[in-house]
Legacy VTK file of the C-alpha trace (Angstrom):
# vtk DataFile Version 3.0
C-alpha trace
ASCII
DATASET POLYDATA
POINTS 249 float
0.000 0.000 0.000
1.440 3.769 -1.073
1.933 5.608 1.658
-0.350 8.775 2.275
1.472 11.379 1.641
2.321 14.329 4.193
-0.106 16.518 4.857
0.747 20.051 5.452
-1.128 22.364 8.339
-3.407 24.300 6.018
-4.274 20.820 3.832
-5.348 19.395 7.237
-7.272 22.076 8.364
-9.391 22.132 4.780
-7.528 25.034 3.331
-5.946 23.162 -0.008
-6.216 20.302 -1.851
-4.202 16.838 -0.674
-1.720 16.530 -3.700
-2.279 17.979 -6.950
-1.457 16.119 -10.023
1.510 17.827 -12.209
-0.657 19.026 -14.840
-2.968 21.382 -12.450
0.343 22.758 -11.679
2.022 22.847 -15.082
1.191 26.098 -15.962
0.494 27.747 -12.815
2.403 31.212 -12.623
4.230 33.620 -14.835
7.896 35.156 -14.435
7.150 39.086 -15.489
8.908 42.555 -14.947
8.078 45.864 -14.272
8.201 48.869 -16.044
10.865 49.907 -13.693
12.404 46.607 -14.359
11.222 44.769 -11.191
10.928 41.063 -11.733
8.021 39.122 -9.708
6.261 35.963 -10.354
2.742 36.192 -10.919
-0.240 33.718 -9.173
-3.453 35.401 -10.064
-4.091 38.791 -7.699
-0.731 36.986 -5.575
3.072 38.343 -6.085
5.677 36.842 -5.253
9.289 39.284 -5.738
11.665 37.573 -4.073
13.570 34.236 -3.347
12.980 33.833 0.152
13.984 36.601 0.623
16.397 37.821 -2.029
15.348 39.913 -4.801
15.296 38.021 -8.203
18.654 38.665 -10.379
16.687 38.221 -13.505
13.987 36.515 -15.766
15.617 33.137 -15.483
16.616 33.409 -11.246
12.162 33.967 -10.999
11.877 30.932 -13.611
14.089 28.844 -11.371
11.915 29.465 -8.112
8.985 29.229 -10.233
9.257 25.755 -10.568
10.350 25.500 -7.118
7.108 26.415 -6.248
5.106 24.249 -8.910
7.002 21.540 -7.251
5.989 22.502 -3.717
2.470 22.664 -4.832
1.925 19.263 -5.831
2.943 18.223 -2.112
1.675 20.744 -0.350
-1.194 22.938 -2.104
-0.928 25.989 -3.916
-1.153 28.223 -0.781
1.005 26.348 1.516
3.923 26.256 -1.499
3.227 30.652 -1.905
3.235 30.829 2.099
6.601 29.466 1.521
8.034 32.338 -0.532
5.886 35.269 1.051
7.579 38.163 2.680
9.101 37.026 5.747
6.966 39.673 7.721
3.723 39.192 5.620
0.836 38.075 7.947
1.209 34.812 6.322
4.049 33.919 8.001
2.727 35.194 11.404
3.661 33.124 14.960
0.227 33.552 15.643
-1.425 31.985 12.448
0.402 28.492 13.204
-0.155 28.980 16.951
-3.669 28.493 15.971
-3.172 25.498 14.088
-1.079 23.946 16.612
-3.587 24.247 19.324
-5.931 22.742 17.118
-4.098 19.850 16.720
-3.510 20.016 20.593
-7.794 19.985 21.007
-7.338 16.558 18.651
-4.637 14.813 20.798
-7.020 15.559 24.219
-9.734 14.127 22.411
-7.856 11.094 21.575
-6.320 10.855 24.943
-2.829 11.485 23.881
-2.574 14.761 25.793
-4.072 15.773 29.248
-7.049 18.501 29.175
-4.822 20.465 31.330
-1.888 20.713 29.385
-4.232 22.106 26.621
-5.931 24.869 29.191
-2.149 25.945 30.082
-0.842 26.270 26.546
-3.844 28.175 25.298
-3.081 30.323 27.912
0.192 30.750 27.439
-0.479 31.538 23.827
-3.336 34.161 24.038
-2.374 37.401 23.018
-1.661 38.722 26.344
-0.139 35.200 27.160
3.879 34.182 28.124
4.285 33.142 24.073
1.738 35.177 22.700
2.095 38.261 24.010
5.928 38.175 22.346
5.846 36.267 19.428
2.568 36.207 17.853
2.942 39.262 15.753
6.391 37.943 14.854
7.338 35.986 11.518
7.928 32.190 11.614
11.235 32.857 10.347
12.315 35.477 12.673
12.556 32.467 15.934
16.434 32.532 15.932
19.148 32.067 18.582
19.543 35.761 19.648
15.829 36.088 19.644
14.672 33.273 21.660
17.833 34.842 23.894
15.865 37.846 24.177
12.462 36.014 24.851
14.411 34.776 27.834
15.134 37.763 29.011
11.477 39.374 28.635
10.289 36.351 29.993
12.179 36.451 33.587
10.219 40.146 34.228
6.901 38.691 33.224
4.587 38.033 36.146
2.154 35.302 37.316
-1.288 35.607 38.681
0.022 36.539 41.951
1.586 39.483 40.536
5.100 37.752 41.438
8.044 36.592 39.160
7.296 33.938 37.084
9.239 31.209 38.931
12.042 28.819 36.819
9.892 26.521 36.685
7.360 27.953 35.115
9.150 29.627 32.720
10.522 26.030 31.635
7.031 24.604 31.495
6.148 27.800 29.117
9.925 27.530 27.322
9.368 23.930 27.058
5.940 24.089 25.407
7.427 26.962 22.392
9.899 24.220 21.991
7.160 21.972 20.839
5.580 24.069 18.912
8.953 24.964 16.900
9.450 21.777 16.653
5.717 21.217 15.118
6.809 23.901 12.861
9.801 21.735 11.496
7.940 18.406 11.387
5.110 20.302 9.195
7.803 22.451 6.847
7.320 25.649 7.734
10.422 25.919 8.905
13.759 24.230 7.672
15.425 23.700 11.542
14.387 24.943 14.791
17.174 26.714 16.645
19.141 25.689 20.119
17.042 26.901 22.792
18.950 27.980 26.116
16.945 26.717 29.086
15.732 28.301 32.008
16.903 26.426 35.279
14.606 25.087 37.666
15.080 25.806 41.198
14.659 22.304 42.764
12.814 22.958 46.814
13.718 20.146 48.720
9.582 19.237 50.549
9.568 19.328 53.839
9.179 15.398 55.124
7.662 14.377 58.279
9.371 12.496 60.353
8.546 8.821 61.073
6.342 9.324 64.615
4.562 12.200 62.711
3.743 10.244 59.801
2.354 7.618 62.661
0.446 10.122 64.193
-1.577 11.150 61.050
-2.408 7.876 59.709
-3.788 6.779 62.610
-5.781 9.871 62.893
-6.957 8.656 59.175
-10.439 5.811 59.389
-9.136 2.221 58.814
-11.220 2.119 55.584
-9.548 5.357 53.973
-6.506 4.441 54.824
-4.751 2.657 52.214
-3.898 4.964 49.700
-2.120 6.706 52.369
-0.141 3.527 53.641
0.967 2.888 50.112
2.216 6.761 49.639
3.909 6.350 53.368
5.553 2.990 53.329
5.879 2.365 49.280
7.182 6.216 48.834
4.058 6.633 46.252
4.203 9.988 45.377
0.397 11.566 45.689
0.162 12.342 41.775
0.678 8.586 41.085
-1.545 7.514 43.618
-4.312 9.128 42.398
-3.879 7.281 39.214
-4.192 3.635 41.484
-7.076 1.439 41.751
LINES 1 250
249 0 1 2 3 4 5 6 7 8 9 10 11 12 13 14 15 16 17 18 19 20 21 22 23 24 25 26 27 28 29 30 31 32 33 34 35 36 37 38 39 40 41 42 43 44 45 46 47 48 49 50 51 52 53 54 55 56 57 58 59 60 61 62 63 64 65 66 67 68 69 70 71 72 73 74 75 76 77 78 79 80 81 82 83 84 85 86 87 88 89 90 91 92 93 94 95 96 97 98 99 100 101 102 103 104 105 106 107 108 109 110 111 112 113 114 115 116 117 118 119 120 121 122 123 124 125 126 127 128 129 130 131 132 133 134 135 136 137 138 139 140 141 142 143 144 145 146 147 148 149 150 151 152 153 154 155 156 157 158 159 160 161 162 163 164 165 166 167 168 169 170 171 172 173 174 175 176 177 178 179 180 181 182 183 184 185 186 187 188 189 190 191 192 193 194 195 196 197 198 199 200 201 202 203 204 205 206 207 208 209 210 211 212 213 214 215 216 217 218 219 220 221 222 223 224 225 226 227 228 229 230 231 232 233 234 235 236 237 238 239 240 241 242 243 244 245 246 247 248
């Protein structure tokens, strides 16, 4: 059996076609210049004057990436393969326009179990507008997430504040760092982007709990009915943390 082929975010959200067949894509653009001598490409009311970036040298450099993007269409749609060559800070190419499409893939994994409803409530959070990724990089460009950015993410990010009005602590600001790493890395695995970069982490402050001693932790489960007290034998005796036994039966 053929495998199915790749799917990019806007096929899979019903923007685009699957896969088109070469022949729907054949044709599909036109290398023109300016009066002024300007070369674009031309996709209907879409232009297109650059190579990712760099202007186009001449007729045959816009030819070249021309097919390029015939190419990328067949895979990927025709929008998906222009996304791909838009300005880099065209609202195409917008943190926030794949920060949508991540979350919805996020609402797809909680309903097939494969992520908890709470991790889903604290990225959407996180990646509202006014949110600890949001509020920086949604109006951003896909391609602007470098090194010396995410630096200076980590930098606005230790003077954000919590819901207490304190400091976000370190590890919170993993948790949030940790869940942007995803998401760049969602970015690669759907070819938007070529390579995430390194990410510096923020460090975690380990608190050693506070653990009562031996005659204390008598005291209290005997203060605890017989028939409730299991759970709390296991935890005591079988060093159970409390998240896993809530998970027992």
């Amino acid at each position: 059996m053929a495998a199915h082929p790749r799917r990019s975010p806007l096929v899979r959200h019903g923007m685009e076609p699957v896969v088109l067949d070469w022949a729907e894509v054949a044709d599909w653009g036109k290398a023109r210049r300016r009066r002024d001598g300007r070369v674009f490409l031309q996709f209907g009311e879409r232009r297109i004057y650059s190579d990712q970036g760099a202007t186009f040298r001449d007729l045959a450099h816009a030819r070249s990436v021309l097919e390029t993007i015939r190419q990328v269409a067949r895979r990927l749609g025709r929008e998906a393969a222009l996304d791909r060559y838009a300005p880099v800070g065209s609202e195409q190419n917008r943190v926030g326009r794949y920060l949508e499409l991540w979350l919805a893939e996020c609402e797809q994994a909680v309903d097939s179990q494969d992520m908890s409803p709470r991790t889903l409530r604290e990225r959407k959070r996180w990646c509202a507008e006014g949110g600890h990724i949001g509020a920086y990089w949604r109006e951003r460009s896909v391609h602007g997430i470098t090194r010396p950015e995410l630096t200076s993410y980590l930098n606005w990010l230790s003077q954000r504040k919590g819901r207490n009005d304190k400091p976000l602590s370190g590890k919170t600001r993993w948790n949030i760092v940790a869940a942007f790493h995803r998401f760049c890395g969602w970015l690669v695995e759907e070819e938007v982007i070529v390579r995430a970069p390194s990410f510096r982490w923020p460090k975690k402050h380990r608190k050693v709990p506070p653990i009562l001693s031996m005659r204390s932790q008598q005291l209290v489960l005997e203060a605890i009915p017989e028939n409730a007290r299991g759970v709390f034998l296991v935890m005591a005796r079988l060093m159970v943390r409390p998240s896993e036994a809530v998970e027992l039966r």
